[in-house]
mmCIF file of the N, C-alpha and C atoms, coordinates in Angstrom:
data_MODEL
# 
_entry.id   MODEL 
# 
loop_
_atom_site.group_PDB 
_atom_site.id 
_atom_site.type_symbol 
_atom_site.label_atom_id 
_atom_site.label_alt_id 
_atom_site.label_comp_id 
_atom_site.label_asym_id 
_atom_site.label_entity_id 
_atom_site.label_seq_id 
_atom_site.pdbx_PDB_ins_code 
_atom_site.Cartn_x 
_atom_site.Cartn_y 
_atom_site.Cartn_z 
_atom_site.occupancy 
_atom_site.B_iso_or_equiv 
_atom_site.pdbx_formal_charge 
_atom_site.auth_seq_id 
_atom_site.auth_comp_id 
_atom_site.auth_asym_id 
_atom_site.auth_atom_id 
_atom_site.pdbx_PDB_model_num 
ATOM 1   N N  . UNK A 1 1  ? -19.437 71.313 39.041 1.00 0.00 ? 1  UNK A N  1 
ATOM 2   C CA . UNK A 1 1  ? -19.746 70.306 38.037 1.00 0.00 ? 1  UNK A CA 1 
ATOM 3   C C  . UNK A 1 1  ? -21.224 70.346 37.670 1.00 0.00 ? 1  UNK A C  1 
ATOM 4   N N  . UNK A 1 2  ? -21.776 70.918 38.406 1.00 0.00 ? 2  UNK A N  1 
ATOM 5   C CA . UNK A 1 2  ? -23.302 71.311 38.237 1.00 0.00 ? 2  UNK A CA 1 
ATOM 6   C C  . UNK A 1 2  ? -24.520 70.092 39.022 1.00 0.00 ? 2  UNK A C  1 
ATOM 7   N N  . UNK A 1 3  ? -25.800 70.010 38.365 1.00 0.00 ? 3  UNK A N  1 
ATOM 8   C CA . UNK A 1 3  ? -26.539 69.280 39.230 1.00 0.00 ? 3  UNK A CA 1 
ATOM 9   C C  . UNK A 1 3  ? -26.202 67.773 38.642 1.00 0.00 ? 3  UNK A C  1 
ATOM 10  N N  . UNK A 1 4  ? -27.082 66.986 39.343 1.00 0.00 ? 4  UNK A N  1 
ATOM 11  C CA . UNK A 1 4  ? -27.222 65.362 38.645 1.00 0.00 ? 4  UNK A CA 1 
ATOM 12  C C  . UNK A 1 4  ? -27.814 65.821 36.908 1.00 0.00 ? 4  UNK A C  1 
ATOM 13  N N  . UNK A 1 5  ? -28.888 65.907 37.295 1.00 0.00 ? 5  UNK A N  1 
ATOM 14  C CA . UNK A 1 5  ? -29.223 66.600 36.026 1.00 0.00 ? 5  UNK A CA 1 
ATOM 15  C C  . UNK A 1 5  ? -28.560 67.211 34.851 1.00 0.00 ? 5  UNK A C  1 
ATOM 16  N N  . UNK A 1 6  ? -27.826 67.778 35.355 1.00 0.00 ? 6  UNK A N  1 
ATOM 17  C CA . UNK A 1 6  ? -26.851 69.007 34.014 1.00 0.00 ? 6  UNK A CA 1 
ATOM 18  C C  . UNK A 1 6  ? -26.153 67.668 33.915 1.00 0.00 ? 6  UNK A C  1 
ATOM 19  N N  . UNK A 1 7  ? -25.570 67.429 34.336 1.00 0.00 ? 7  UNK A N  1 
ATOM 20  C CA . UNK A 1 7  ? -24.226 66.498 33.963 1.00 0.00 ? 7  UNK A CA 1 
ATOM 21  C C  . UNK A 1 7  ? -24.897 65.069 33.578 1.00 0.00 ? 7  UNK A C  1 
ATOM 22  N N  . UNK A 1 8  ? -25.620 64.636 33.672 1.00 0.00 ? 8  UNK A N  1 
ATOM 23  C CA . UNK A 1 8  ? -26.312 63.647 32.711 1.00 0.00 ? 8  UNK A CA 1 
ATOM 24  C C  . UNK A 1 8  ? -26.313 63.738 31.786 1.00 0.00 ? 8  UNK A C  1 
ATOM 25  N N  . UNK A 1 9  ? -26.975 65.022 31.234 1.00 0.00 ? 9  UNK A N  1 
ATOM 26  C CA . UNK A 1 9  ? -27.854 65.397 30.198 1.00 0.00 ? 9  UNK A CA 1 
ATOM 27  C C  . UNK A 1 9  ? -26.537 65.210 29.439 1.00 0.00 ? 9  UNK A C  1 
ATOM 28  N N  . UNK A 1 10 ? -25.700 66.358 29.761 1.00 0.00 ? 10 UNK A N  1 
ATOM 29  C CA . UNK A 1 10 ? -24.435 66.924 29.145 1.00 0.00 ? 10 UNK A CA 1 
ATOM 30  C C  . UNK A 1 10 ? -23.958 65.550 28.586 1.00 0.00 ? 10 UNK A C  1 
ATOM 31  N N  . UNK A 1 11 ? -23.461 64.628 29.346 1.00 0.00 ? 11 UNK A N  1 
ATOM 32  C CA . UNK A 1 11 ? -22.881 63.411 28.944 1.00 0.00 ? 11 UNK A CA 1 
ATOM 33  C C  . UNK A 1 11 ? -23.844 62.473 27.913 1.00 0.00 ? 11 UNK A C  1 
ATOM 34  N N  . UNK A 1 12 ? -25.420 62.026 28.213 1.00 0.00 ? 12 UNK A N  1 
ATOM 35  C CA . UNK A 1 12 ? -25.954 61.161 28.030 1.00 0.00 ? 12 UNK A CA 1 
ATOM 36  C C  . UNK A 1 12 ? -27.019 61.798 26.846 1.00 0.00 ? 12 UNK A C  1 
ATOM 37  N N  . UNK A 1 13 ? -27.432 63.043 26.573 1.00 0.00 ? 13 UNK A N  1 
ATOM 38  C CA . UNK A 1 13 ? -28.336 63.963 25.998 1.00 0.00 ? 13 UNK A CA 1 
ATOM 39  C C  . UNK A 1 13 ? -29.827 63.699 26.414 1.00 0.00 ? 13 UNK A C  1 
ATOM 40  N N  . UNK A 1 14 ? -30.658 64.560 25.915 1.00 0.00 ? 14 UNK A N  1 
ATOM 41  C CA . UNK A 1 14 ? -32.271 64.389 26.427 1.00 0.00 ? 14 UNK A CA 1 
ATOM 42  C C  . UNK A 1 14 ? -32.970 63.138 27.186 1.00 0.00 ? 14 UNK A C  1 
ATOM 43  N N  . UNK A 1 15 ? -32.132 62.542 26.648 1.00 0.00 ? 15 UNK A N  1 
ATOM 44  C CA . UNK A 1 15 ? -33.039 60.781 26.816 1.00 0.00 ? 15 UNK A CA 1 
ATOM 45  C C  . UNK A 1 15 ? -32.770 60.427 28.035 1.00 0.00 ? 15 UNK A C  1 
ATOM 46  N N  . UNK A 1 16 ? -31.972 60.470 28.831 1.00 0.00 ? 16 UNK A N  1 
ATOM 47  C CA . UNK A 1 16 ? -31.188 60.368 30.016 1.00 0.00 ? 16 UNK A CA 1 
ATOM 48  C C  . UNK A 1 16 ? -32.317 60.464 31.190 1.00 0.00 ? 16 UNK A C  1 
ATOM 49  N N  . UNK A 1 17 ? -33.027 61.843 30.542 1.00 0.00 ? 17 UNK A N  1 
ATOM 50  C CA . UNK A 1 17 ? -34.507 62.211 31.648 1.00 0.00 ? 17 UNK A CA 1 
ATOM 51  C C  . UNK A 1 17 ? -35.072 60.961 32.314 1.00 0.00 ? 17 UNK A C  1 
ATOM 52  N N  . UNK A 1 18 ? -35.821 59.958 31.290 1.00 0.00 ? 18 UNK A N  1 
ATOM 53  C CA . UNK A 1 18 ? -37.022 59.314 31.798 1.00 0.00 ? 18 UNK A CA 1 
ATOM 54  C C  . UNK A 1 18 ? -36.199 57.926 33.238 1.00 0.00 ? 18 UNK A C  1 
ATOM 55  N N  . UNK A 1 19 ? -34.391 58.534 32.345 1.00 0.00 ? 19 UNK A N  1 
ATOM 56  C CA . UNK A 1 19 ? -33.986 57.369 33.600 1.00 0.00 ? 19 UNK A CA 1 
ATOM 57  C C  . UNK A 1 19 ? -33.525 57.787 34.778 1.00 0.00 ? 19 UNK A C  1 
ATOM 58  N N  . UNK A 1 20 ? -33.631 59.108 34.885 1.00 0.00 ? 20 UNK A N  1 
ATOM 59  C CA . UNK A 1 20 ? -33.200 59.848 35.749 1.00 0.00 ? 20 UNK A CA 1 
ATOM 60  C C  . UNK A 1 20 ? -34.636 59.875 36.947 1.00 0.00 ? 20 UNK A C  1 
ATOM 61  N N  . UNK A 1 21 ? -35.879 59.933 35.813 1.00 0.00 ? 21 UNK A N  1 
ATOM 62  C CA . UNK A 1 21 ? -37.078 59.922 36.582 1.00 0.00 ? 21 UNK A CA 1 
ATOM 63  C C  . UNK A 1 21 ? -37.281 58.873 37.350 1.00 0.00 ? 21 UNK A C  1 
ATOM 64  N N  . UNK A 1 22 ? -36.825 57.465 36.950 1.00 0.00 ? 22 UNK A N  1 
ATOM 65  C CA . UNK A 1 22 ? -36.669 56.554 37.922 1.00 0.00 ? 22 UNK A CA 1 
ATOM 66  C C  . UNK A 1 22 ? -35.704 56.420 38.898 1.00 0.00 ? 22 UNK A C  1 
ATOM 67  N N  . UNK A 1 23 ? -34.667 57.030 39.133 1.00 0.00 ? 23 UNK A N  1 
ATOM 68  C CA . UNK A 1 23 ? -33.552 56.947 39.341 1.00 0.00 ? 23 UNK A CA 1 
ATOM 69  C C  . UNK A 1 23 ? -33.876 56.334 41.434 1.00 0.00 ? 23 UNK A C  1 
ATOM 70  N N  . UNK A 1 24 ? -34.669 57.425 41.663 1.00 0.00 ? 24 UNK A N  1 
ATOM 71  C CA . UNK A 1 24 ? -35.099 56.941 43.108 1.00 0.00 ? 24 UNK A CA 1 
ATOM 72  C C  . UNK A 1 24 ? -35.643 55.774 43.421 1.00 0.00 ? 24 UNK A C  1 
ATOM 73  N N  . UNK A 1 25 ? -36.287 55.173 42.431 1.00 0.00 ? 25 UNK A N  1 
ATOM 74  C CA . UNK A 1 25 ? -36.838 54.223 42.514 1.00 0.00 ? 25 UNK A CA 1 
ATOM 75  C C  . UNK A 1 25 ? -35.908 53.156 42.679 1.00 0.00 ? 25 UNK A C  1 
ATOM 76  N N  . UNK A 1 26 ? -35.017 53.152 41.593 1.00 0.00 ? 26 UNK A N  1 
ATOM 77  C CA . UNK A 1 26 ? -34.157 52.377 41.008 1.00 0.00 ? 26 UNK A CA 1 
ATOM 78  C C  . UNK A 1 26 ? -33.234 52.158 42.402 1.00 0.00 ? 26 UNK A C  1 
ATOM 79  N N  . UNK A 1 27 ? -32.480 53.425 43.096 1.00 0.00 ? 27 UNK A N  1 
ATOM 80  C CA . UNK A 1 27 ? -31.936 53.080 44.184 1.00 0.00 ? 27 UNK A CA 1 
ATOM 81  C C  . UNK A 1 27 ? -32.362 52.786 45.642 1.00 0.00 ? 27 UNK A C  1 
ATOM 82  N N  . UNK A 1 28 ? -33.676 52.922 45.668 1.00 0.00 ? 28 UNK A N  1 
ATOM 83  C CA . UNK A 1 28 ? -34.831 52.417 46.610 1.00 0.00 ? 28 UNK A CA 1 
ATOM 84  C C  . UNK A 1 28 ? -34.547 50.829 46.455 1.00 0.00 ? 28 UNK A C  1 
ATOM 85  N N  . UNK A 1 29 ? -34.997 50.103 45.313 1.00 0.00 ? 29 UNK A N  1 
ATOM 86  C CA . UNK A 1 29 ? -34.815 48.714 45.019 1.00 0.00 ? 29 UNK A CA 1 
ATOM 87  C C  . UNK A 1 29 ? -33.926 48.117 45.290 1.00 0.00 ? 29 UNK A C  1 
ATOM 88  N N  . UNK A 1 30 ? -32.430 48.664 45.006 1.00 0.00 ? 30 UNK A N  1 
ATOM 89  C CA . UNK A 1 30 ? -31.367 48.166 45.089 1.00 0.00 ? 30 UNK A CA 1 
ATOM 90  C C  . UNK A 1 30 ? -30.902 48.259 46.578 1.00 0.00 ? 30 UNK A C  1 
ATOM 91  N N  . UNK A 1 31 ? -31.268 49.001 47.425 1.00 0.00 ? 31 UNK A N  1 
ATOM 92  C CA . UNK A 1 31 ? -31.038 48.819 48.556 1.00 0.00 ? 31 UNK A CA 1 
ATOM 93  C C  . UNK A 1 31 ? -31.985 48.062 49.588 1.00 0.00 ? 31 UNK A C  1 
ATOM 94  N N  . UNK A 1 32 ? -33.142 47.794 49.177 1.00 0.00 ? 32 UNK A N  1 
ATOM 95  C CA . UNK A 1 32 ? -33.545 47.245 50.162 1.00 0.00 ? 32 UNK A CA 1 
ATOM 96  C C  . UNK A 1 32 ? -32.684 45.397 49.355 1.00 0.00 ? 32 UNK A C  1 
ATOM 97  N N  . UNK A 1 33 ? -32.941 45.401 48.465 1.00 0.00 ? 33 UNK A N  1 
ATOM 98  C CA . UNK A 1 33 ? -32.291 44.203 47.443 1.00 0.00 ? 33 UNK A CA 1 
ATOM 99  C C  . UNK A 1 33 ? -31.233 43.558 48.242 1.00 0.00 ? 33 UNK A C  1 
ATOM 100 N N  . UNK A 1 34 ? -30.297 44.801 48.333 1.00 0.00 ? 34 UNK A N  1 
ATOM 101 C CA . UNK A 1 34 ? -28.915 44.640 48.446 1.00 0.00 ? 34 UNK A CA 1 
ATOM 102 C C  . UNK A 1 34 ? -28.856 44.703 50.190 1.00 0.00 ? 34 UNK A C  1 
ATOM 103 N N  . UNK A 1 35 ? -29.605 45.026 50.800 1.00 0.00 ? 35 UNK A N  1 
ATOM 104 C CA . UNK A 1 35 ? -29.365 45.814 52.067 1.00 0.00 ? 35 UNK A CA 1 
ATOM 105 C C  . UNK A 1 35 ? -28.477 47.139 52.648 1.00 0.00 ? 35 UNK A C  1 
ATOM 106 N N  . UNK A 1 36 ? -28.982 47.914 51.946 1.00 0.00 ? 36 UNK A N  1 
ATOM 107 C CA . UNK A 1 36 ? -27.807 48.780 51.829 1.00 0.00 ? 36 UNK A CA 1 
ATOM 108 C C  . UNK A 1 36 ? -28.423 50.147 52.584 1.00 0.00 ? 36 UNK A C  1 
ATOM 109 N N  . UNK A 1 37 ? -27.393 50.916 53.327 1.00 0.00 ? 37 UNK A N  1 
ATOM 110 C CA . UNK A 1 37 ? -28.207 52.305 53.176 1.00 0.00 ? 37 UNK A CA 1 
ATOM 111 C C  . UNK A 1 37 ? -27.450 53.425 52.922 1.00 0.00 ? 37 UNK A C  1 
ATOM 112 N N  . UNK A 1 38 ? -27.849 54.129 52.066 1.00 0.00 ? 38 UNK A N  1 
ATOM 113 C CA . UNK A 1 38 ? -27.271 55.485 51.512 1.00 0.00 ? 38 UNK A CA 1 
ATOM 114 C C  . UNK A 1 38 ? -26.913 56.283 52.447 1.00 0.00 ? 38 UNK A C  1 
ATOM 115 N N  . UNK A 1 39 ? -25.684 56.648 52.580 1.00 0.00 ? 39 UNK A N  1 
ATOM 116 C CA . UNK A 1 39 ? -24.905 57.754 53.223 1.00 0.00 ? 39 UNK A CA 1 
ATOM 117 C C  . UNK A 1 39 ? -25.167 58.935 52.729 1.00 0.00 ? 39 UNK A C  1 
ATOM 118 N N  . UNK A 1 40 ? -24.354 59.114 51.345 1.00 0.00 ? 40 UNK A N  1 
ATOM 119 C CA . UNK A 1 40 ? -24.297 59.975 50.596 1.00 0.00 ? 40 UNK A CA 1 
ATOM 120 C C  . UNK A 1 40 ? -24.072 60.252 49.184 1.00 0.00 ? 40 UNK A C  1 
ATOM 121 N N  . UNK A 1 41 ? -24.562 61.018 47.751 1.00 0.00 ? 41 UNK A N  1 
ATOM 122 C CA . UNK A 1 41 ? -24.466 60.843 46.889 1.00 0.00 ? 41 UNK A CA 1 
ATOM 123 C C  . UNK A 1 41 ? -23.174 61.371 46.525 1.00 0.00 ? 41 UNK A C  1 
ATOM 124 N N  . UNK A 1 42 ? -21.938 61.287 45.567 1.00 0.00 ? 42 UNK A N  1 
ATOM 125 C CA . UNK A 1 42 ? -20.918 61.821 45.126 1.00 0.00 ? 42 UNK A CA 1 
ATOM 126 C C  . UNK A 1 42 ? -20.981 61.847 43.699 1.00 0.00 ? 42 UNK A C  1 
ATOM 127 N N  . UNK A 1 43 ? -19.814 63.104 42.913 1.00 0.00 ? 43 UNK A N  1 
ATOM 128 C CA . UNK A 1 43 ? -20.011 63.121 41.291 1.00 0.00 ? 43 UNK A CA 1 
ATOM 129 C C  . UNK A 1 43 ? -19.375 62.049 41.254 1.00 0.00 ? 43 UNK A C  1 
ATOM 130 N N  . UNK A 1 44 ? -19.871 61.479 39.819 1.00 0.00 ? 44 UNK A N  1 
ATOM 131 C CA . UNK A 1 44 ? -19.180 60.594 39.008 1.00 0.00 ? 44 UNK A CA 1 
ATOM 132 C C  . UNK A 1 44 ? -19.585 60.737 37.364 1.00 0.00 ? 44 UNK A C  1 
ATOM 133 N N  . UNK A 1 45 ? -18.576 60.710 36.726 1.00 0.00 ? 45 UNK A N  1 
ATOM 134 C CA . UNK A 1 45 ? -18.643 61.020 35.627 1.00 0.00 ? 45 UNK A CA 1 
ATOM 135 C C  . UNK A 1 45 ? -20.018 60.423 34.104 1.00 0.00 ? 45 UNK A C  1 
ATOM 136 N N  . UNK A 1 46 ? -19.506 59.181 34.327 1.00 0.00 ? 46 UNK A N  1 
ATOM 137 C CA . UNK A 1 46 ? -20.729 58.399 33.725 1.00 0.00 ? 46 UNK A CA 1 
ATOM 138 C C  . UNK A 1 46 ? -22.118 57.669 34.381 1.00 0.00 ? 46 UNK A C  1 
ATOM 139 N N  . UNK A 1 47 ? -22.205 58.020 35.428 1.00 0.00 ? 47 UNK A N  1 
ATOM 140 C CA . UNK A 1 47 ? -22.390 57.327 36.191 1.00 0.00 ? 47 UNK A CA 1 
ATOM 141 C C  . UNK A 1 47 ? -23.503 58.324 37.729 1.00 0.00 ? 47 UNK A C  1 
ATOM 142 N N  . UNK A 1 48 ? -24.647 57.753 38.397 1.00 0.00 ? 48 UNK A N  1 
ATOM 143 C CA . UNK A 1 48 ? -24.709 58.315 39.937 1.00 0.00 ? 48 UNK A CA 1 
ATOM 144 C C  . UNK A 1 48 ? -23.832 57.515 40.617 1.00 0.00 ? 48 UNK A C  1 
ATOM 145 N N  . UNK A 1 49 ? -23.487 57.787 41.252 1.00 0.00 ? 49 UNK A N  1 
ATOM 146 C CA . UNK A 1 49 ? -22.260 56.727 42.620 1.00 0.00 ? 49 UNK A CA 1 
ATOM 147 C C  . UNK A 1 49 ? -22.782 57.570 44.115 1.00 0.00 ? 49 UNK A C  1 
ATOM 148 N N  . UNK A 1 50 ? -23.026 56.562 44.738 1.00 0.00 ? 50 UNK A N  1 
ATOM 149 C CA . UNK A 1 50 ? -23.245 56.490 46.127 1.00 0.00 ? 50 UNK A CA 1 
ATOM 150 C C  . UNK A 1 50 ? -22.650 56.273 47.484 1.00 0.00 ? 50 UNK A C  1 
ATOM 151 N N  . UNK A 1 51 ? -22.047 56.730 48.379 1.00 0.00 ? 51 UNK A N  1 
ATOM 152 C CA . UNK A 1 51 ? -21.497 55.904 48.956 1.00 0.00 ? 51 UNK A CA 1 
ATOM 153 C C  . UNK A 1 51 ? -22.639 55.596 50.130 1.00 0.00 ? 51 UNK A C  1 
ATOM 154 N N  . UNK A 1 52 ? -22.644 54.235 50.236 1.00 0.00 ? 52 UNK A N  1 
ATOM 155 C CA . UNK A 1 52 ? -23.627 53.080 51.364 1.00 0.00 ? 52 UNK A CA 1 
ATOM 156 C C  . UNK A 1 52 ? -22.787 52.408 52.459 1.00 0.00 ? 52 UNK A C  1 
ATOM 157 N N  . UNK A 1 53 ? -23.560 51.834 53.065 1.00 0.00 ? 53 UNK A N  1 
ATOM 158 C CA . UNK A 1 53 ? -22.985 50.999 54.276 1.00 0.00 ? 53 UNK A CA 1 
ATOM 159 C C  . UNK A 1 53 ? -24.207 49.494 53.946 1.00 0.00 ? 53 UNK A C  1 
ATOM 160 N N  . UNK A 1 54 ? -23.215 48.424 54.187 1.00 0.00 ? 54 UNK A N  1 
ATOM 161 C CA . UNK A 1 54 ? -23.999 47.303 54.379 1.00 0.00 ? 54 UNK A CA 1 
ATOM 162 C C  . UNK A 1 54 ? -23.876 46.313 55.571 1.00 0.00 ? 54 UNK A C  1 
ATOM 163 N N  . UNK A 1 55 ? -24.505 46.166 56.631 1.00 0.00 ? 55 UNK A N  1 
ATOM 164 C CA . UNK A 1 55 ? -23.752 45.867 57.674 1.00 0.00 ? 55 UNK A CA 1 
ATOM 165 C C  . UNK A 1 55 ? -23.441 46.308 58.163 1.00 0.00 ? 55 UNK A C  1 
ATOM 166 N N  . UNK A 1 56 ? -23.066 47.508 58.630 1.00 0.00 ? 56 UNK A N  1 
ATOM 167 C CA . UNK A 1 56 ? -22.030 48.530 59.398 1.00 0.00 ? 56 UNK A CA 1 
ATOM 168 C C  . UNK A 1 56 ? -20.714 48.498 58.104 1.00 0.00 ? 56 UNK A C  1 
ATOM 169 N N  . UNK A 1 57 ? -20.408 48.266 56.795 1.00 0.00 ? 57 UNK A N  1 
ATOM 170 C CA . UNK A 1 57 ? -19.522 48.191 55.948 1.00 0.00 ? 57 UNK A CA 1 
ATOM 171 C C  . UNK A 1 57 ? -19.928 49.678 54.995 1.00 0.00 ? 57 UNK A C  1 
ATOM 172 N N  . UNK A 1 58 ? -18.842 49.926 54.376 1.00 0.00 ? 58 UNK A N  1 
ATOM 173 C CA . UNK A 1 58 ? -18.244 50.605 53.394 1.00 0.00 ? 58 UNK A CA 1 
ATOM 174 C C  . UNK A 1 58 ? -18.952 50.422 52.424 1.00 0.00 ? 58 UNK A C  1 
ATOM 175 N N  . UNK A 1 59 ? -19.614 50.944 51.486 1.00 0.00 ? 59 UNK A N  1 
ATOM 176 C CA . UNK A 1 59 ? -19.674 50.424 50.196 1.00 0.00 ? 59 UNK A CA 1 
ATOM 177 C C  . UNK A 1 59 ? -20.139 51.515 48.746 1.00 0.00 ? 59 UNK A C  1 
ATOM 178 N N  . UNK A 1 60 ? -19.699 51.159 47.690 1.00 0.00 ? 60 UNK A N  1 
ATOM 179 C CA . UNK A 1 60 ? -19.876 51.868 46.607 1.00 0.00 ? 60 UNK A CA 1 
ATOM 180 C C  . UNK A 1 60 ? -20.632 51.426 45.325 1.00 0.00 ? 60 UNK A C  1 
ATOM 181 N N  . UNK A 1 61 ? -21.870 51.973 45.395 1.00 0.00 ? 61 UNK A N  1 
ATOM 182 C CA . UNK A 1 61 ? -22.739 51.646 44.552 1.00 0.00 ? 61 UNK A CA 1 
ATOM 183 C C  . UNK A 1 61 ? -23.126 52.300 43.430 1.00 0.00 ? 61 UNK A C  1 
ATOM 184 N N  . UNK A 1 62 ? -22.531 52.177 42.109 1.00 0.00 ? 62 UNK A N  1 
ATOM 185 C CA . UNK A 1 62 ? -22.700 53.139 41.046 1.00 0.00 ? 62 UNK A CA 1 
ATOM 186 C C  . UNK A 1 62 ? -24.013 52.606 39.958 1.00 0.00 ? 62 UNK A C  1 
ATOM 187 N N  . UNK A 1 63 ? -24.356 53.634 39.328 1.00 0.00 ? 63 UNK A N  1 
ATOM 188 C CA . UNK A 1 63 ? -25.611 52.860 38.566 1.00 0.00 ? 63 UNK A CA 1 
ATOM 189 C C  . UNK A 1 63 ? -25.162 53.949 37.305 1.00 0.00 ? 63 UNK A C  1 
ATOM 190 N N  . UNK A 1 64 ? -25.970 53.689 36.205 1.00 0.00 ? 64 UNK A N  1 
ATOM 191 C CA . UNK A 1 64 ? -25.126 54.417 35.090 1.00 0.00 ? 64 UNK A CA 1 
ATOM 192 C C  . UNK A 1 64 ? -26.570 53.788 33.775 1.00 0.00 ? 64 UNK A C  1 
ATOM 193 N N  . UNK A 1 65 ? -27.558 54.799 33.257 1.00 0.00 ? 65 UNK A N  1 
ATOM 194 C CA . UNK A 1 65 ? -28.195 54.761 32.268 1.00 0.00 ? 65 UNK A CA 1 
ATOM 195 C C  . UNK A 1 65 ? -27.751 53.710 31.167 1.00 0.00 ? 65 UNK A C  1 
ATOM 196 N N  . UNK A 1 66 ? -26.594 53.448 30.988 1.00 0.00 ? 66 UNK A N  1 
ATOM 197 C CA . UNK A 1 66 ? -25.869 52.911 29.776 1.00 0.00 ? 66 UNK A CA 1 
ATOM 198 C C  . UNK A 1 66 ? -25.081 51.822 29.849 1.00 0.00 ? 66 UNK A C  1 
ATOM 199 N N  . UNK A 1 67 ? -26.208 50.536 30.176 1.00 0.00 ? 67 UNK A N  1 
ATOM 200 C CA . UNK A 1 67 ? -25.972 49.182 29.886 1.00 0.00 ? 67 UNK A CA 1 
ATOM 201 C C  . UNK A 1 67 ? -24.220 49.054 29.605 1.00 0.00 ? 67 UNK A C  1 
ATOM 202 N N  . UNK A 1 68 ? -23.679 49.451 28.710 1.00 0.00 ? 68 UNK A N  1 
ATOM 203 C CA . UNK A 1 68 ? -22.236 49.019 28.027 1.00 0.00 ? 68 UNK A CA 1 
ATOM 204 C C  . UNK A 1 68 ? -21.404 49.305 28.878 1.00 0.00 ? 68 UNK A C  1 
ATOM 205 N N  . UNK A 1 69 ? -21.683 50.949 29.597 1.00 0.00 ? 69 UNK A N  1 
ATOM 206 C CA . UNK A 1 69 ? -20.683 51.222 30.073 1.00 0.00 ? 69 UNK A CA 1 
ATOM 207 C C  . UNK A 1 69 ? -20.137 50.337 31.707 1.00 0.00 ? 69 UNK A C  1 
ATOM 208 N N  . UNK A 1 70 ? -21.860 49.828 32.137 1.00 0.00 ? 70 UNK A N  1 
ATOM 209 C CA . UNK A 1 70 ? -21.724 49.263 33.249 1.00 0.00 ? 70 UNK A CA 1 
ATOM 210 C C  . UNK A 1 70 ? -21.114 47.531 33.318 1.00 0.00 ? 70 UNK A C  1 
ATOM 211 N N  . UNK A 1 71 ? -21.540 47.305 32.137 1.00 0.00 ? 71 UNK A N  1 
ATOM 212 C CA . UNK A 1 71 ? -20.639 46.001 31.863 1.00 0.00 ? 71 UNK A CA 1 
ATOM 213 C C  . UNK A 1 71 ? -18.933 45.846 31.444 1.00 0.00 ? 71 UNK A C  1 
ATOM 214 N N  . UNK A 1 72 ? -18.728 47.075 31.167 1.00 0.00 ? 72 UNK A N  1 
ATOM 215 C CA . UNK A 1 72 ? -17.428 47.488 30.844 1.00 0.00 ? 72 UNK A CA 1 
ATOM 216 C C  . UNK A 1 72 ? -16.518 47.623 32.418 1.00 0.00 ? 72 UNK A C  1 
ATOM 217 N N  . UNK A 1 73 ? -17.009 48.066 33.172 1.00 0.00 ? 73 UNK A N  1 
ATOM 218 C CA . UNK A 1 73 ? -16.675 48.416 34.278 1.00 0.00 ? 73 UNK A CA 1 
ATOM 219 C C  . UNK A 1 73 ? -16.701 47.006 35.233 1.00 0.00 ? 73 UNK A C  1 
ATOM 220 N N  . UNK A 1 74 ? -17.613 46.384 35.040 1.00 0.00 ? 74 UNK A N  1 
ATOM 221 C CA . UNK A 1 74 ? -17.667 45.391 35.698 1.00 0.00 ? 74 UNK A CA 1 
ATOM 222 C C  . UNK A 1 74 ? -17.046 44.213 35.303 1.00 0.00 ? 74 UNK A C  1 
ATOM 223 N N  . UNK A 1 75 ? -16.133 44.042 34.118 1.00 0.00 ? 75 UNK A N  1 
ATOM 224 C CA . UNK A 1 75 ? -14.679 43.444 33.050 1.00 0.00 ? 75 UNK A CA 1 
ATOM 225 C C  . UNK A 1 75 ? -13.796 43.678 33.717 1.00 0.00 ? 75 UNK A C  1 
ATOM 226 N N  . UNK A 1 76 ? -13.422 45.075 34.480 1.00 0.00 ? 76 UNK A N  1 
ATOM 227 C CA . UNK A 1 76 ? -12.744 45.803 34.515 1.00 0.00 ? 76 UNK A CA 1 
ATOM 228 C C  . UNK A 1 76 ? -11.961 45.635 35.930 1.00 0.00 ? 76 UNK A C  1 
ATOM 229 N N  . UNK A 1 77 ? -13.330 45.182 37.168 1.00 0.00 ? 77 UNK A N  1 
ATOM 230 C CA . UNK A 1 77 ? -13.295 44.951 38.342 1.00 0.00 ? 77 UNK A CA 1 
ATOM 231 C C  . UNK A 1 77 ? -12.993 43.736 38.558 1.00 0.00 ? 77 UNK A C  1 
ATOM 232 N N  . UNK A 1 78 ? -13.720 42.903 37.695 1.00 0.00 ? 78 UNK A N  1 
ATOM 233 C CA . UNK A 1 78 ? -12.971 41.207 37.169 1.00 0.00 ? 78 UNK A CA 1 
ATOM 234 C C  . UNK A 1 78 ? -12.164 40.704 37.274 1.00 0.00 ? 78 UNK A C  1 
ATOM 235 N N  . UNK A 1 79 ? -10.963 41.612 36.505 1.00 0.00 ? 79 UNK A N  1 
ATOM 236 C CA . UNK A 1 79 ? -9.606  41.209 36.145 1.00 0.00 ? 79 UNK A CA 1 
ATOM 237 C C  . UNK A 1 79 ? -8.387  41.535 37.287 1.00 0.00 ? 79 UNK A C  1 
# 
């Protein structure tokens, strides 16, 4: 499927970069935020997805450049 990178780009085009450049940051924040710690990264299509532990727990943390799609998803988990 290629790197984080390729498959961003591919999906999201050029612009994708400067959020990609934060991207560590971004999941740095959210885990100390959240308490979380990164296991391991997995593909996901629109999306980085992570799998974490919180607590000694399970957990799946996706983040995704594109506001809509993450509110869409989160409608989605809602219902």
């Amino acid at each position: 499927m290629g790197s984080l990178e390729e498959r961003m780009t591919r999906r999201f085009g050029l612009g994708v970069r400067s959020w990609l450049d934060g991207l560590d940051a971004l999941v740095a924040g959210l885990c100390r935020d959240w308490g979380l710690e990164v296991v391991r990264p997995f593909s996901g299509g629109t999306s980085h997805t992570l799998w974490c532990t919180r607590d000694g727990e399970p957990v799946v943390v996706k983040v995704t450049p594109e506001p809509a799609i993450a509110a869409q998803e989160l409608a989605a988990l809602r219902a």
